[in-house]
N, C-alpha and C positions, 0 to 999 in steps of 0.2 A: 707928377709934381715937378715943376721947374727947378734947377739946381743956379746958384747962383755963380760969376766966370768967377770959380775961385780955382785955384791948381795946385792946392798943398792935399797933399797923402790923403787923408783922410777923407777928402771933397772925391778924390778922384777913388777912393773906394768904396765910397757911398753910393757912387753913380755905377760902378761895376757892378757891387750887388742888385740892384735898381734894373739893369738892364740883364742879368741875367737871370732875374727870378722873371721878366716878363716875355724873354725871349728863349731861355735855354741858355744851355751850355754852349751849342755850335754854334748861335748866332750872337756871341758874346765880341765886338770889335772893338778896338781901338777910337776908330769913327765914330762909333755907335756910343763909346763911354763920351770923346769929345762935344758931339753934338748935343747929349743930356746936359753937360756942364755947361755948353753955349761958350766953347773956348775953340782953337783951332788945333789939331791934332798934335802938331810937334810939341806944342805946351807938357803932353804927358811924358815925352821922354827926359821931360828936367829931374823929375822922380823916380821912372819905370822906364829899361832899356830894354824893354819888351814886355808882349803881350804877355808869357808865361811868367814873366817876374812880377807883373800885373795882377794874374791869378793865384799866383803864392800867396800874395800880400789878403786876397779878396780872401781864400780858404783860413790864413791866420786868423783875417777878423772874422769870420762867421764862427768859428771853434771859438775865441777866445768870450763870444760876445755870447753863443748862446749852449758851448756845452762847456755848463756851468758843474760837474759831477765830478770833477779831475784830482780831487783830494781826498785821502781814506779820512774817516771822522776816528775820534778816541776810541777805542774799545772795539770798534767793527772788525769783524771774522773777514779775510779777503777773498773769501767767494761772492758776503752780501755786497762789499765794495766792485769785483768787476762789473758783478750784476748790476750794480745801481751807473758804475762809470760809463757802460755799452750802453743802454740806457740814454744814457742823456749822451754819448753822440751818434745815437741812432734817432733821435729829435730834433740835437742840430741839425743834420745833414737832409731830415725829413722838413725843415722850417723852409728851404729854399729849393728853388725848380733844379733840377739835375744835381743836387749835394752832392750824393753818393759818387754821381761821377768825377765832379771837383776836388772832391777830397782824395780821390783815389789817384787825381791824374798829377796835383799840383805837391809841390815842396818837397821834399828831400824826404827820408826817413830816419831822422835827426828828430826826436822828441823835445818834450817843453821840459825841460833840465832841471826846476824845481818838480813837477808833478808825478814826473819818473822817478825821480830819486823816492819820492815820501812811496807810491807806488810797487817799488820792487821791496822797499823797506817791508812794509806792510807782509805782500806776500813772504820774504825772507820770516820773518815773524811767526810767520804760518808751516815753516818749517819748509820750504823750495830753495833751492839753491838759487843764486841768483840769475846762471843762465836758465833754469827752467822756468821764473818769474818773469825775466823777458821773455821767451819765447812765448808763453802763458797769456800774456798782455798781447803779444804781436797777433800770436792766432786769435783771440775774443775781437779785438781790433778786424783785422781781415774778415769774418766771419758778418761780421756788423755792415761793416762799407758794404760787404758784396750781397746783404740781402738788401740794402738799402735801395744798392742799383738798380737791381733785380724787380724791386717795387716800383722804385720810381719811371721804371724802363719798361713796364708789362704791361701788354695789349689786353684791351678789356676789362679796364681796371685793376686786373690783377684774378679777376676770375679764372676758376679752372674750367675750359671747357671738351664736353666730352664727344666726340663726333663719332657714332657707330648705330646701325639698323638694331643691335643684337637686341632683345628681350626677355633673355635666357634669366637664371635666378642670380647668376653670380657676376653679372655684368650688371644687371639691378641693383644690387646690391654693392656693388663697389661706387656706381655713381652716385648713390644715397648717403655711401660716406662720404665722397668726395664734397655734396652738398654741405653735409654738415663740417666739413673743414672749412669750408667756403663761409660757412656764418659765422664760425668762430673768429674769422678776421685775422690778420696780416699782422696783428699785436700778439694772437697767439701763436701764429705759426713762428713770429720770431724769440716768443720767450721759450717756447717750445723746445726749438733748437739748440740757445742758449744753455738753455737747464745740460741737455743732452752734452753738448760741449763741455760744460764746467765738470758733470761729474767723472770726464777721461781724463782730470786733470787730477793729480793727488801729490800732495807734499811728500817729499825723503828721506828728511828727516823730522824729530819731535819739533813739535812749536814750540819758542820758545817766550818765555814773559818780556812783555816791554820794561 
């Protein structure tokens, strides 16, 4: 779809999204966002003094626009909220060609200042002190980007495959499981995980009432 020669922020982060879910991460240019908009390239530096400040701005709007999970609701327990928050940006990052790598590569680690706040509140609530509420948040976060990559970066779909002559009963038998991991899908190997991550996590002190 033609982009029309506009060059305010948002034109030129439509057309980055646009050419990086059709080309990847690596072949994501400056050129390549200019000639979508049908403007000449110096046009982008009146807003972006480079291609990384480019993809800051690209990773903002793809989080802000589709991982929509970043606020705890009334009354939710802060295990169902990381679960549900990991969740929705492990969808974002799944919505567009290379997320996980975008997200991993672009912007600072400087969080969204209202989401964090209600966030660490939440866990604090739950009896975590508030550096283990961050830390808490950082590893789920970590844990999510890097199976995302992982996914979106695996030869063969993502299948596991098993390369050996043996025909013995316990090599049969472990690629039988393996099958069946392989049907279960890439949804459960990562809620899987997840589960397993959340319950190393355990509050310090009592919870306390909102």
């Amino acid at each position: 779809m033609p982009y029309p020669a506009r060059t305010d922020r948002a034109a030129i982060v439509a057309a980055a999204i646009a050419v990086l879910d059709e080309h990847g991460l690596d072949d994501v240019s400056l050129r390549a966002i200019a000639a979508r908009l049908d403007i000449r390239q110096p046009a982008l530096y009146h807003h972006f003094a480079s291609k990384s400040q480019l993809l800051d701005a690209v990773a903002d709007a793809i989080l802000a626009q589709r991982h929509s999970d970043r606020l705890p609701t009334a009354g939710e327990h802060w295990d169902q909220f990381v679960t549900r928050n990991a969740r929705s940006l492990r969808q974002a990052m799944l919505s567009i060609r290379d997320g996980g790598r975008l997200i991993a590569s672009s912007g600072s680690r400087s969080p969204q200042l209202v989401a964090a706040i209600a966030q660490v509140n939440l866990l604090e609530s739950g009896g975590f002190t508030p550096e283990d509420a961050i830390l808490t948040l950082i590893a789920v976060a970590r844990y999510t980007i890097g199976s995302v990559i992982e996914q979106q970066s695996a030869r063969d779909g993502g299948d596991i495959v098993i390369e050996t002559e043996r025909t013995d009963t316990a090599a049969q038998r472990f690629i039988e499981s393996v099958r069946r991991v392989v049907e279960l899908g890439q949804d459960h190997e990562f809620e899987t995980g997840l589960a397993a991550l959340l319950r190393g996590f355990a509050p310090t002190a009592p919870a306390r009432r909102p």
